[in-house]
C-alpha positions as a Python dict, from the first residue, in 0.01 Angstrom:
ca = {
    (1, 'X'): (0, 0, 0),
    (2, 'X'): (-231, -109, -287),
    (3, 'X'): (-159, 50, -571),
    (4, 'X'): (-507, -36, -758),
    (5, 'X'): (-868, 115, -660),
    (6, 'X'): (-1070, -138, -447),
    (7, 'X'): (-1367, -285, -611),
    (8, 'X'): (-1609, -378, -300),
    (9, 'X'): (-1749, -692, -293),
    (10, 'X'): (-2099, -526, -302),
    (11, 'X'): (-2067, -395, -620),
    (12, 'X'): (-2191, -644, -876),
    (13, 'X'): (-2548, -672, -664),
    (14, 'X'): (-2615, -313, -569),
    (15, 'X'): (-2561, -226, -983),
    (16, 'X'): (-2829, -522, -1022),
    (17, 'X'): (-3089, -363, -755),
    (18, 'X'): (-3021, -34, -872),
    (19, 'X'): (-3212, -77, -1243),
    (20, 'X'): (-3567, -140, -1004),
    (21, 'X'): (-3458, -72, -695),
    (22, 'X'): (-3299, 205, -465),
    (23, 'X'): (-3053, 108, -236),
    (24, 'X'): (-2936, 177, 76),
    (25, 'X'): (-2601, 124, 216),
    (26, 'X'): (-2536, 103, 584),
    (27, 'X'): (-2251, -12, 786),
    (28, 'X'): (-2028, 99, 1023),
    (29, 'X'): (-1908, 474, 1037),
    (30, 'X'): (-1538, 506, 839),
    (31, 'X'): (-1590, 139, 604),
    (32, 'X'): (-1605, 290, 261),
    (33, 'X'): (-1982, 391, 232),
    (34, 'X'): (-1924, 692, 57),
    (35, 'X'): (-1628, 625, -202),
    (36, 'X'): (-1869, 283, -273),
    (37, 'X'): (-2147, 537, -328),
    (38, 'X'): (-1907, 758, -564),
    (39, 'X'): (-1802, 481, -744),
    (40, 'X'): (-2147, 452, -931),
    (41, 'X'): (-2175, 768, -1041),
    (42, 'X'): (-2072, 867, -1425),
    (43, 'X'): (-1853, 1101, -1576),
    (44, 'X'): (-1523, 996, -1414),
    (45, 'X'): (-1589, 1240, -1141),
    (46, 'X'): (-1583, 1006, -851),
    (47, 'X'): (-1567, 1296, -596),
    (48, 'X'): (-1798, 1471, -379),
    (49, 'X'): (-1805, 1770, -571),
    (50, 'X'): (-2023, 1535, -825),
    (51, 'X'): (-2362, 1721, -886),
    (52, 'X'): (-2554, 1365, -827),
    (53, 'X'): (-2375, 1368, -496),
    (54, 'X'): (-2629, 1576, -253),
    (55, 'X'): (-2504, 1521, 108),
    (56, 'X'): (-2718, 1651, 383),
    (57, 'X'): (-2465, 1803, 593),
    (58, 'X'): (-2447, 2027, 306),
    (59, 'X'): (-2641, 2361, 380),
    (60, 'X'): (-2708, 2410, -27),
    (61, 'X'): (-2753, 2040, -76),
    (62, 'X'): (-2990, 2003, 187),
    (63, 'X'): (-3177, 2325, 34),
    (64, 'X'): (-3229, 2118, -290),
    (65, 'X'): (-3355, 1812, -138),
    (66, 'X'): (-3615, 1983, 76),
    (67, 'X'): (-3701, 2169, -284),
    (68, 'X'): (-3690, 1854, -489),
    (69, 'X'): (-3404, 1988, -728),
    (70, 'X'): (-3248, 1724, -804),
    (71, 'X'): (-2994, 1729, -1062),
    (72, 'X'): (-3091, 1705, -1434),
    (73, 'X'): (-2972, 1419, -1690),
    (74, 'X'): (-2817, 1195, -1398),
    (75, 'X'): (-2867, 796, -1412),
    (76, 'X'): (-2778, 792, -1042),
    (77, 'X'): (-2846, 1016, -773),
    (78, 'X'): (-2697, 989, -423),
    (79, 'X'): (-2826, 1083, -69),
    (80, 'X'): (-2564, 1079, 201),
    (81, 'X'): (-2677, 1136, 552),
    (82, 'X'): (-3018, 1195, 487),
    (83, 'X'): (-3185, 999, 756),
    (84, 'X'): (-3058, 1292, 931),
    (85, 'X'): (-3397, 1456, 877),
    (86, 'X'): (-3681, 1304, 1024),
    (87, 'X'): (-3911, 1305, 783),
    (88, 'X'): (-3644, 1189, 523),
    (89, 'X'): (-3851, 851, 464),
    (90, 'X'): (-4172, 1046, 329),
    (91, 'X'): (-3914, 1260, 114),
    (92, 'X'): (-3749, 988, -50),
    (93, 'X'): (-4052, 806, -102),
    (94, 'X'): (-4176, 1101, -284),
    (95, 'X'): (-3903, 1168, -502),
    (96, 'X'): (-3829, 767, -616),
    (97, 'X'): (-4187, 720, -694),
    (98, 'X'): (-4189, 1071, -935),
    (99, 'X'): (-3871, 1008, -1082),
    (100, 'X'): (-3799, 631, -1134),
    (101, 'X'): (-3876, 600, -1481),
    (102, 'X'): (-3546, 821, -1512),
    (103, 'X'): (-3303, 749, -1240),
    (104, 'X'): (-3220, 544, -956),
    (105, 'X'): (-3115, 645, -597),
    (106, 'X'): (-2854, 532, -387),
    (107, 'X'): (-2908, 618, 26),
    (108, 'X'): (-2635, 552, 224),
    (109, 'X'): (-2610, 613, 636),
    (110, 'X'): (-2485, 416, 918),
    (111, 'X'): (-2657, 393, 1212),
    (112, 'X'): (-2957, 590, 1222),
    (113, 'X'): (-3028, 466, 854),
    (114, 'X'): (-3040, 92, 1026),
    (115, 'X'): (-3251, 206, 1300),
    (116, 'X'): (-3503, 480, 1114),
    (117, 'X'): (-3565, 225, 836),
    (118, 'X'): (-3709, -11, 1049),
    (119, 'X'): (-3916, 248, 1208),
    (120, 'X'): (-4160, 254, 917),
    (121, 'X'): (-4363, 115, 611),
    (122, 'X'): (-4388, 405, 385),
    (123, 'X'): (-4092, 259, 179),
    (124, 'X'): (-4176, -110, 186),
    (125, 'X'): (-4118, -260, -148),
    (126, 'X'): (-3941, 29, -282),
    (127, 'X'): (-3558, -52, -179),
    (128, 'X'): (-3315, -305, -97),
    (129, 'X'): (-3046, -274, 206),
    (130, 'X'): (-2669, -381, 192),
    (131, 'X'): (-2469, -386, 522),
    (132, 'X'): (-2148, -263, 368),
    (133, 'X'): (-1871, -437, 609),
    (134, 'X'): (-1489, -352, 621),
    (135, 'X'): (-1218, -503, 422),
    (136, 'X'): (-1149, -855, 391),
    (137, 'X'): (-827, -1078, 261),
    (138, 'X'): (-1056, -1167, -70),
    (139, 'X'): (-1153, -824, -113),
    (140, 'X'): (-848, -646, -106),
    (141, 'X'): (-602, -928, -235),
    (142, 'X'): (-757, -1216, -454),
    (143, 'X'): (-418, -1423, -431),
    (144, 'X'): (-436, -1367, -28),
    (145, 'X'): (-88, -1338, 9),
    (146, 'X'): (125, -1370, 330),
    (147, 'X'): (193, -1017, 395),
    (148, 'X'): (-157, -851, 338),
    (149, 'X'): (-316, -1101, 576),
    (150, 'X'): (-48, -985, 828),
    (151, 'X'): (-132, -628, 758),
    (152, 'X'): (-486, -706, 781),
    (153, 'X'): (-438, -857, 1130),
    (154, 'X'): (-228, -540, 1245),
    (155, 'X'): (-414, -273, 1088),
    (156, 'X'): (-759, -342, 1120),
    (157, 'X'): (-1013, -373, 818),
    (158, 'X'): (-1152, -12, 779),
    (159, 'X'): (-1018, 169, 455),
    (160, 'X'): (-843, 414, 607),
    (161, 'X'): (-562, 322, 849),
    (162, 'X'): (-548, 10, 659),
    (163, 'X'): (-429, 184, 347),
    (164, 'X'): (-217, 427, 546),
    (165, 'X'): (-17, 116, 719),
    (166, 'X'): (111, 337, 968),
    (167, 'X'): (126, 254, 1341),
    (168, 'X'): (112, 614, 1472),
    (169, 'X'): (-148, 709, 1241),
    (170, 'X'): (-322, 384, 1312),
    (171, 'X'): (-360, 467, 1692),
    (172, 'X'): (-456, 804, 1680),
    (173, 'X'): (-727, 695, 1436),
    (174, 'X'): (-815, 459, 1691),
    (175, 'X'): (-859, 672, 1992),
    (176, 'X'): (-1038, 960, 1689),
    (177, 'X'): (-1291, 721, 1623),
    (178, 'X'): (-1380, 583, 2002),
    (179, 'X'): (-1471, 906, 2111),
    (180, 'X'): (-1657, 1031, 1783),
    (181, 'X'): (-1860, 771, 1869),
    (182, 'X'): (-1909, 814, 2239),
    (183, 'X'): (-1933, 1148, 2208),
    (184, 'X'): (-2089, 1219, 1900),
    (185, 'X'): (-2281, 932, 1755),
    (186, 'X'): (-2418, 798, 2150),
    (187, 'X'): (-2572, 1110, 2164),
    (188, 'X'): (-2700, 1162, 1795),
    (189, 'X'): (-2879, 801, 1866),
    (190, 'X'): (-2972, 765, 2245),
    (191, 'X'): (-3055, 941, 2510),
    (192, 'X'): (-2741, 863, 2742),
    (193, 'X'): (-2608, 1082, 3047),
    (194, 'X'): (-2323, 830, 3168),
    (195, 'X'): (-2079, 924, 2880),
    (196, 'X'): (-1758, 881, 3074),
    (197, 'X'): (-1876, 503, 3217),
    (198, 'X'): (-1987, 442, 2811),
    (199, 'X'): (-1565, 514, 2816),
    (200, 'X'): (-1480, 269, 3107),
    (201, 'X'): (-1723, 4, 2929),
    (202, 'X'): (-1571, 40, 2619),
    (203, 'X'): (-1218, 53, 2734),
    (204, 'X'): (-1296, -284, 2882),
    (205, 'X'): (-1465, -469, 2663),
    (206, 'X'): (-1178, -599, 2398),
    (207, 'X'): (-1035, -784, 2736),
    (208, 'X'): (-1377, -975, 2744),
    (209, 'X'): (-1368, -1085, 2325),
    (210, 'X'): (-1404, -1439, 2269),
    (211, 'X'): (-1513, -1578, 2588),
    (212, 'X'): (-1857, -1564, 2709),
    (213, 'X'): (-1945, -1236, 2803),
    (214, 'X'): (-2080, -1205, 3183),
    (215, 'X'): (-2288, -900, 3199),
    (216, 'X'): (-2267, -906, 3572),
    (217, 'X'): (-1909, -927, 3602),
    (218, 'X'): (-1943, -584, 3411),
    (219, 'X'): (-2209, -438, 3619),
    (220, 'X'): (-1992, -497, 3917),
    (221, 'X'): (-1697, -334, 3764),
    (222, 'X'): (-1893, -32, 3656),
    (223, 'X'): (-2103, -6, 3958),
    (224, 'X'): (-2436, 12, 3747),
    (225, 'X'): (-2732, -212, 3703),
    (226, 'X'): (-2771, -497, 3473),
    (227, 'X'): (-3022, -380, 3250),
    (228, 'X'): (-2773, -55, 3198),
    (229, 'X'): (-2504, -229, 3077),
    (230, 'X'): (-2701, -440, 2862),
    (231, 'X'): (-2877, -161, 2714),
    (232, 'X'): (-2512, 17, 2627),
    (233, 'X'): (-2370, -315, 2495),
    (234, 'X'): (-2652, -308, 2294),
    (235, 'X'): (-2628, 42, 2127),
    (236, 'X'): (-2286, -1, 2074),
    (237, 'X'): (-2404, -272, 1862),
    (238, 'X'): (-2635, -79, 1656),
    (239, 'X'): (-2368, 192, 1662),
    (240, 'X'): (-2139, -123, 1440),
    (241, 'X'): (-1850, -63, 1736),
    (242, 'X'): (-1881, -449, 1867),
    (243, 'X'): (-2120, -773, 1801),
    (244, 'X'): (-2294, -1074, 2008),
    (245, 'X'): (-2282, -1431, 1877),
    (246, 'X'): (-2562, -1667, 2097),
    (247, 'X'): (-2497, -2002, 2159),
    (248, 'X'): (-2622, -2257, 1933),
    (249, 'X'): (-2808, -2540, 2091),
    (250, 'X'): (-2885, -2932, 2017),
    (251, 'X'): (-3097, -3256, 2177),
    (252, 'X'): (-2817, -3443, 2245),
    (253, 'X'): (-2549, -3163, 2406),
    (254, 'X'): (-2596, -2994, 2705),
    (255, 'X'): (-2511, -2644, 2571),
    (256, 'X'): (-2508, -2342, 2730),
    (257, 'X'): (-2805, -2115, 2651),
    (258, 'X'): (-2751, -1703, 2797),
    (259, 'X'): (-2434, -1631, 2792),
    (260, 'X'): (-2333, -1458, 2433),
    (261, 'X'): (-1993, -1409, 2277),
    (262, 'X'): (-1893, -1025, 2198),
    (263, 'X'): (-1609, -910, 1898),
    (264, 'X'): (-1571, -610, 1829),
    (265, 'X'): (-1552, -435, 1377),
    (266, 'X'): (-1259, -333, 1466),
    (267, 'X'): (-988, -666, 1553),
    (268, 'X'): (-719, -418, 1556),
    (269, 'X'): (-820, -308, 1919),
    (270, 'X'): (-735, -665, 2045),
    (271, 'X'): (-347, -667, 2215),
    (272, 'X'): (-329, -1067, 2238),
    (273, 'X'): (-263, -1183, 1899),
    (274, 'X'): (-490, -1545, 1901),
    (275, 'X'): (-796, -1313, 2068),
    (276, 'X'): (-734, -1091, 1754),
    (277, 'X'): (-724, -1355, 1482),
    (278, 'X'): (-1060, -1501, 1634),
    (279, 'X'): (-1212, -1131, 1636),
    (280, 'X'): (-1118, -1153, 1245),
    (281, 'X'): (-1219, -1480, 1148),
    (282, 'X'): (-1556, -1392, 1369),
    (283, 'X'): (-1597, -1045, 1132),
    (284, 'X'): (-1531, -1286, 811),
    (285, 'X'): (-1798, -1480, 898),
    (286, 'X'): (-2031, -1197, 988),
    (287, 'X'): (-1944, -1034, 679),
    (288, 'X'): (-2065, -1369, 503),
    (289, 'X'): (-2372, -1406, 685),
    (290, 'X'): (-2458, -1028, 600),
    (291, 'X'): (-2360, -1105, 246),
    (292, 'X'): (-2567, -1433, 158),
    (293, 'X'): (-2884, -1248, 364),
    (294, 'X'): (-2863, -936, 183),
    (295, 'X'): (-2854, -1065, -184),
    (296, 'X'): (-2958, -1392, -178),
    (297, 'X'): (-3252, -1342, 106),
    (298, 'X'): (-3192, -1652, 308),
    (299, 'X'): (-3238, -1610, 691),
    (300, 'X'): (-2854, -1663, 818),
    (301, 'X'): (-2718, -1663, 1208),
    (302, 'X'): (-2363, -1664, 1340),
    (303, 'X'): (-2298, -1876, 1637),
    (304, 'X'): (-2092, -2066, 1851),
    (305, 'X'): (-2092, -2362, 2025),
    (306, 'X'): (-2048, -2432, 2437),
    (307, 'X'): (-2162, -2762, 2631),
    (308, 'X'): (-2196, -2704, 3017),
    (309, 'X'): (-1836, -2930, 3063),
    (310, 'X'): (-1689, -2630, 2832),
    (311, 'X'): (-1628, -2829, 2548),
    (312, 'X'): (-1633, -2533, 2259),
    (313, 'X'): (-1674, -2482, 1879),
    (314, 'X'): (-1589, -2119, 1816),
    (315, 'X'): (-1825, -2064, 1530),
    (316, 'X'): (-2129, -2233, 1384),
    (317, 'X'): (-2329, -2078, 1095),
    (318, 'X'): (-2650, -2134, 1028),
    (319, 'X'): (-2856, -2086, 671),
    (320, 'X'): (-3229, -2048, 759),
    (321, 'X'): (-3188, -2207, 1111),
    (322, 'X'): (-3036, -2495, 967),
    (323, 'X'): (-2631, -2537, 1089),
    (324, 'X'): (-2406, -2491, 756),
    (325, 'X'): (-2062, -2564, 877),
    (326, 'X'): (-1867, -2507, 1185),
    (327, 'X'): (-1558, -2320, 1254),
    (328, 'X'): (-1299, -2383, 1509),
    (329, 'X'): (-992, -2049, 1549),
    (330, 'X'): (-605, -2165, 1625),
    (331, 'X'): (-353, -1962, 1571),
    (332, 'X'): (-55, -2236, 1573),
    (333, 'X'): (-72, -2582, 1306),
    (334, 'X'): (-249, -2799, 1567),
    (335, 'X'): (-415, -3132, 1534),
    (336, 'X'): (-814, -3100, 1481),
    (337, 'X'): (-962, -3054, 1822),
    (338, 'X'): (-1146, -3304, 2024),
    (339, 'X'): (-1440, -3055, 1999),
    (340, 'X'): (-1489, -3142, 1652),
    (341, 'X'): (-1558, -3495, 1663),
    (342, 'X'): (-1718, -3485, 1976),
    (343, 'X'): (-2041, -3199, 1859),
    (344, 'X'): (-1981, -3428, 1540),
    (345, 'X'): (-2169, -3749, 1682),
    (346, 'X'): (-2409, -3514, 1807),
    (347, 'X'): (-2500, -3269, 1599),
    (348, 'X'): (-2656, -3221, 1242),
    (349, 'X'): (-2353, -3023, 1148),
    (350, 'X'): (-2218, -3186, 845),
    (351, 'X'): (-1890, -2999, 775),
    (352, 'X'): (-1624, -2923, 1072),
    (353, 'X'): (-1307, -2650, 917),
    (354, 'X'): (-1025, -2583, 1191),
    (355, 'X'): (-857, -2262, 1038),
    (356, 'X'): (-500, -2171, 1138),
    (357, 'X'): (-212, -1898, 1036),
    (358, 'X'): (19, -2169, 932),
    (359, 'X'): (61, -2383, 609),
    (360, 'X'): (-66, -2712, 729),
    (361, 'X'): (-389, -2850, 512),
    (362, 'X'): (-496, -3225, 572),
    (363, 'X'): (-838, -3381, 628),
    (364, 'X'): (-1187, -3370, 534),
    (365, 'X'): (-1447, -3127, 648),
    (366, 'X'): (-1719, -3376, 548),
    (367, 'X'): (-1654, -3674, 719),
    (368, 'X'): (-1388, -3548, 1012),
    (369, 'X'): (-1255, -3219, 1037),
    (370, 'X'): (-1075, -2963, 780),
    (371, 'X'): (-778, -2832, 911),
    (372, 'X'): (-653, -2518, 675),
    (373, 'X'): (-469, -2211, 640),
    (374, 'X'): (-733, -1941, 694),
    (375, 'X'): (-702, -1789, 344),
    (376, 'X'): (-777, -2131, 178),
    (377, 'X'): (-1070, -2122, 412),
    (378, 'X'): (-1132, -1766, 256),
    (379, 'X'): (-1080, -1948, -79),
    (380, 'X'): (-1256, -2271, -72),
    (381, 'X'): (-1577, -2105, 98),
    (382, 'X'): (-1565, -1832, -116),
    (383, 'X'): (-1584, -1577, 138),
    (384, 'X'): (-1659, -1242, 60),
}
């Protein structure tokens, strides 16, 4: 489909971080964390037969790590899957600090990386952490043209069946990757027993995207206790299969405080096209959020916004707990929603975008609403 390599929108800062810095890379499983990792490494052997490429599923690479060989007369050296070990954080501390004069290291991992790093000081001050996300319309097609933003919808953002543009291969990679994850990464990360009602949970969650997810309508479906389907909603979110929005709150609405919204890294899953387009625009912002946190260091939420007489903003993001802009999803040209002028007058949200699939552009985000094709959105806000 694309004819060129895909620069990743991470690139520019991670080459930055890497002349004082190591860095890790985490993200879901399948996103590109790998061929990003490659993609640094001289020589114009971008492969993993590179001898700065040590992977820890590798039996002989895994030999040299634990033996400190690492690779003479390389600028940067790579570590895939190396929070694999458990003492990997003491190890990599050990070789960065006796070789940093020399060469830089990137770490990449998904998961386990996210969880292990947080598990621990020992390598405070010595790295910085990128959340590499999926592809995006900016990322893959700067002119955001008609027929890759369709694609994108249909497809899915992860490298691989997006690039293929098949429909059979995209559902088997589908149903591959579902139960790698139940039954492979579940168990690598938590110790879980109910595998087949993990299944039935995650089967029925893209039904429940974009409203406000009732945890005890699912505990009644699955026959299990609250607290156990909270706890697997919440691995599957460290696992990067789906995410939880909160509500965002104000003196002067009455908005709804528990109940979160879920979407899932993965839009592709959704069958009812407007649920899907949300699920993207949702991962756009997320992808935003991460990207403004990670390099710039400002403190940044996604939300969305729900008064008890369910009068609804679908997204509201925040820039160190301060409300940025708000986002409302429709799929057809429609006239700016009530919503927006309503949370408006009571809010201290100073710009209102209503983002569509059509053509339609008219109005002012500043002083009413912005109502816009979603890849000017994508343009205009400089999304990554």
């Amino acid at each position: 489909m694309l004819k060129e390599p895909i620069k990743r929108y991470l690139a520019g800062a991670v080459a930055k971080d890497l002349t004082d810095k190591m860095a890790f890379i985490g993200g879901p499983r399948q996103c590109g964390k790998t061929t990003f990792a490659l993609s640094f490494l001289a020589g114009g052997k971008t492969d993993e037969t590179h001898p700065a490429y040590l992977n820890w599923d590798s039996l002989d690479d895994r030999e040299k790590i634990l033996k400190g060989q690492i690779p003479p007369r390389q600028r940067i050296v790579i570590f895939d899957e190396i929070h694999k070990y458990s003492r990997w954080r003491n190890l990599v501390k050990g070789l960065y600090d006796k070789n940093k004069s020399a060469m830089s290291f990137l770490v990449t991992g998904s998961a386990r990386l996210d969880a292990f790093r947080k598990g621990g000081d020992s390598l405070q001050g010595r790295y910085h952490y990128f959340r590499l996300h999926p592809f995006s319309l900016m990322e893959i097609d700067p002119g955001a043209k008609i027929k890759t933003l369709e694609n994108l919808l249909r497809f899915g953002g992860f490298p691989e069946p997006f690039l293929r543009g098949e429909e059979r291969f995209h559902r088997r990679w589908m149903r591959e990757y579902s139960s790698r994850v139940v039954h492979g990464d579940i168990r690598d990360l938590e110790n879980v027993r109910e595998i087949s009602t993990i299944e039935l949970l995650l089967h029925h969650l893209p039904a429940c995207v974009g409203s406000p997810l009732s945890v005890n309508s699912l505990s009644n479906l699955l026959q299990v206790a609250h607290s156990t389907v909270e706890n697997w909603i919440s691995i599957l979110e460290k696992l990067y299969v789906a995410f939880r929005i909160a509500p965002f709150g104000g003196k002067k609405i009455r908005a709804v405080k528990k109940e979160k919204k879920l979407y899932f890294w993965d839009w592709s899953r959704i069958e009812s096209p407007g649920t899907k387009f949300e699920n993207m625009l949702a991962c756009q912002l997320l992808k935003y959020c991460h990207y403004i946190e990670d390099i710039e260091g400002y403190e940044m939420e996604l939300r969305f916004l729900r008064d008890i007489d369910r009068r609804e903003l679908d997204f509201v993001v925040l820039r160190d707990r301060n409300p940025e802009f708000a986002v409302e999803c429709k799929c057809g040209e429609k006239n700016a929603s009530p919503a927006c002028r309503y949370f408006r007058e009571r809010t201290g949200i100073s710009r209102f975008y209503q983002v569509h699939l059509g053509e339609k552009d008219y109005g002012n985000a500043e002083s009413d609403t912005r109502v816009l094709p979603y890849s000017t959105f994508c343009k205009e806000l400089d999304m990554p």
